[in-house]
C-alpha positions in Angstrom: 93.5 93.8 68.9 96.9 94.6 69.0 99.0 96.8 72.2 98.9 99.6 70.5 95.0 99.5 69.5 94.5 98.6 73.2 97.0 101.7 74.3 95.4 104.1 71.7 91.8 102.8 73.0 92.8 103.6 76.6 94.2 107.4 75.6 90.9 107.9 74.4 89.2 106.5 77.5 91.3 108.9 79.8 90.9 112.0 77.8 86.5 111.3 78.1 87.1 110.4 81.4 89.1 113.9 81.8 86.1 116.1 83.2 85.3 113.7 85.9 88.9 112.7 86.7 89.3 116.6 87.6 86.5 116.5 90.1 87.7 113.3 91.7 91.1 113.3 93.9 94.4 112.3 92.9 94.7 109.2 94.5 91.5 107.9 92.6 93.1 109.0 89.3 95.8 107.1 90.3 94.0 104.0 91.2 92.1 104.3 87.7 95.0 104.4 85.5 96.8 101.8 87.4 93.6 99.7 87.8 93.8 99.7 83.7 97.3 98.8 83.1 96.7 95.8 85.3 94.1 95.0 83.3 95.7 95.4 80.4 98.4 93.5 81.5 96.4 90.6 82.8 94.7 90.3 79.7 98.5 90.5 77.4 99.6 87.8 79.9 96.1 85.5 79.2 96.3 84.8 82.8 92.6 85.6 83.0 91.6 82.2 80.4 90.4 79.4 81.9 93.0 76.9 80.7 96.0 79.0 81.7 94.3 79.2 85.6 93.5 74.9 85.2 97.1 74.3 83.9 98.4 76.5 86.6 96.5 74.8 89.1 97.7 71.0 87.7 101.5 72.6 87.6 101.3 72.4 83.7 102.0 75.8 83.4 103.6 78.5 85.8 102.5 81.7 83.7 100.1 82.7 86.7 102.7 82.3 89.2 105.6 84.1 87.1 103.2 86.7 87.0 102.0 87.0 90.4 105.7 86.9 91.5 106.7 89.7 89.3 104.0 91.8 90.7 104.7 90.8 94.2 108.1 91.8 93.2 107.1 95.6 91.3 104.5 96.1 94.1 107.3 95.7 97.1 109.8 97.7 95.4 107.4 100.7 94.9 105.4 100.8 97.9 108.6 100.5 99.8 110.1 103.1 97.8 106.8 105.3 98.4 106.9 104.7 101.5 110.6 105.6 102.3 110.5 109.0 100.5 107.3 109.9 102.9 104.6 110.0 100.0 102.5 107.2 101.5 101.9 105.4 105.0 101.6 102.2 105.7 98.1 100.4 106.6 99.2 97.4 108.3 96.7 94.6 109.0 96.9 92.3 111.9 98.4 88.5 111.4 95.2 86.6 112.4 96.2 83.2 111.3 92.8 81.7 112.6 90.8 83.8 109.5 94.3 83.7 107.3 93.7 79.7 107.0 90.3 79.4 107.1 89.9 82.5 104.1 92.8 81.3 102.5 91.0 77.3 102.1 87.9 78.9 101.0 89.7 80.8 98.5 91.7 78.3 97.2 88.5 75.8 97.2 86.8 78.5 94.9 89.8 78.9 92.9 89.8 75.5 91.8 86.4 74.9 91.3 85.5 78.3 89.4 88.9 78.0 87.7 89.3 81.5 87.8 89.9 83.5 90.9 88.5 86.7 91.8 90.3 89.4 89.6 90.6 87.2 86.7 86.8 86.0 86.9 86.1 90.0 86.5 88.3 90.2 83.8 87.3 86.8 81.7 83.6 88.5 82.1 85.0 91.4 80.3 85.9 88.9 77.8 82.4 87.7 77.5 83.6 84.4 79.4 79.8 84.2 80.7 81.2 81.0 83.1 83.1 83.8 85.4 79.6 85.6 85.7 78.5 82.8 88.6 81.7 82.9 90.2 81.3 86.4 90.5 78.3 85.7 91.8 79.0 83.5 94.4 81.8 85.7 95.4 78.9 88.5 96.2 76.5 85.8 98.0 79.6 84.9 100.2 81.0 88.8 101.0 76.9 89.1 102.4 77.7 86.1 104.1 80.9 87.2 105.7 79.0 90.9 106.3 76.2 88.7 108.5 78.4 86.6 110.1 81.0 89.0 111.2 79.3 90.1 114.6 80.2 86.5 115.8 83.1 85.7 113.4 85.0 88.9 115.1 85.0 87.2 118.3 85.8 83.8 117.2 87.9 83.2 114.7 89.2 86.7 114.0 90.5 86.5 117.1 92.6 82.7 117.1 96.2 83.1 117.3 96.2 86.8 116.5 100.1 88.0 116.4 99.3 91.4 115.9 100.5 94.1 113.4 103.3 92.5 111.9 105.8 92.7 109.0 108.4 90.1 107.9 111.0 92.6 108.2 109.8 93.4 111.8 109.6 89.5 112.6 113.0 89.3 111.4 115.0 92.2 112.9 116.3 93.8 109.9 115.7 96.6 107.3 112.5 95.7 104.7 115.3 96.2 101.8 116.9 93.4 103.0 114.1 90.8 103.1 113.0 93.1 99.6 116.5 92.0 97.9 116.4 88.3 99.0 112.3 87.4 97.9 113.5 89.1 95.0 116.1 87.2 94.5 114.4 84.0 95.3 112.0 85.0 92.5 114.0 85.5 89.9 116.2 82.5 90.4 112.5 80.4 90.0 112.2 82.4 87.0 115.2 80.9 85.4 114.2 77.6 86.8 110.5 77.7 85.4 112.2 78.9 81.9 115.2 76.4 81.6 111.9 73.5 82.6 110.2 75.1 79.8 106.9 75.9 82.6 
């Protein structure tokens, strides 16, 4: 299927989807169209195949990180933007370092087994990649797990070296366009590097 198969198919999905987009508010509708160009664009990018996530994960192949960078890169930009004209606020979570370590091991330790983290095991499903289906599962069983735990998990480790609601910006003393300009620029000089390495 080529892009413009895929961006005729998705017209046709919005204009069904028309009747109940009206009843739902604008910020869903939003989040449904968006939610589908990611999609689309994961799948284009074949960052949601098993062999691209392994190769990633040996350093073979820096497709996954190019394009996690670029939409670290898209996603600062605009919500910043957003943000600045007024037409959004932000939701700033705590830095609890305690749950940030632990979560990000267990994710990381899921990652590599599964070979597919969460949003792409969804996706590689959708591709009838029937290996993502117990990852998926798994990720379930262990979001009941948290839910149980949480009582005693809230006053534990959700609570070791908590620094509060904090921004990098706001750790650093300066204007979030400034710290926007240099990760972007850090980014796209590792772009040129992964290209000229051929990763």
């Amino acid at each position: 299927m080529d892009l413009d198969q895929i961006i005729i198919h998705l017209k046709e999905i919005l204009v069904s989807l028309e009747g109940i987009a009206n009843a739902v508010d604008l910020e869903l509708r939003f989040g449904l169209v968006t939610g589908l160009v990611f999609g689309v664009l994961l799948q284009r990018a074949k960052v949601i195949r098993y062999d691209k996530q392994l190769a990633a994960l040996r350093f073979q192949d820096f497709t996954i990180l190019k394009f996690m960078m670029s939409t670290i890169i898209v996603g600062m930009i605009g919500t910043y933007f957003l943000y600045d004209q007024g037409l959004v606020k932000l939701s700033i979570k705590p830095t609890i370092l305690g749950g940030t370590v632990v979560g990000g091991l267990l994710f990381g330790v899921g990652w590599a087994l599964l070979g597919y983290c969460p949003g792409t095991s969804v996706g590689a499903l959708g591709e009838g990649r029937t290996d993502a289906f117990w990852g998926i599962l798994g990720a379930i069983a262990g979001a009941a797990l948290y839910a149980e735990m949480f009582p005693y998990l809230k006053d534990t480790l959700l609570k070791m070296y908590d620094y509060g609601k904090i921004t990098l910006p706001m750790l650093l003393g300066v204007n979030h366009w400034i710290v926007i300009a240099g990760v972007t620029a850090i980014f796209i000089l590792s772009f040129m590097w992964m290209e000229k390495k051929g990763l």
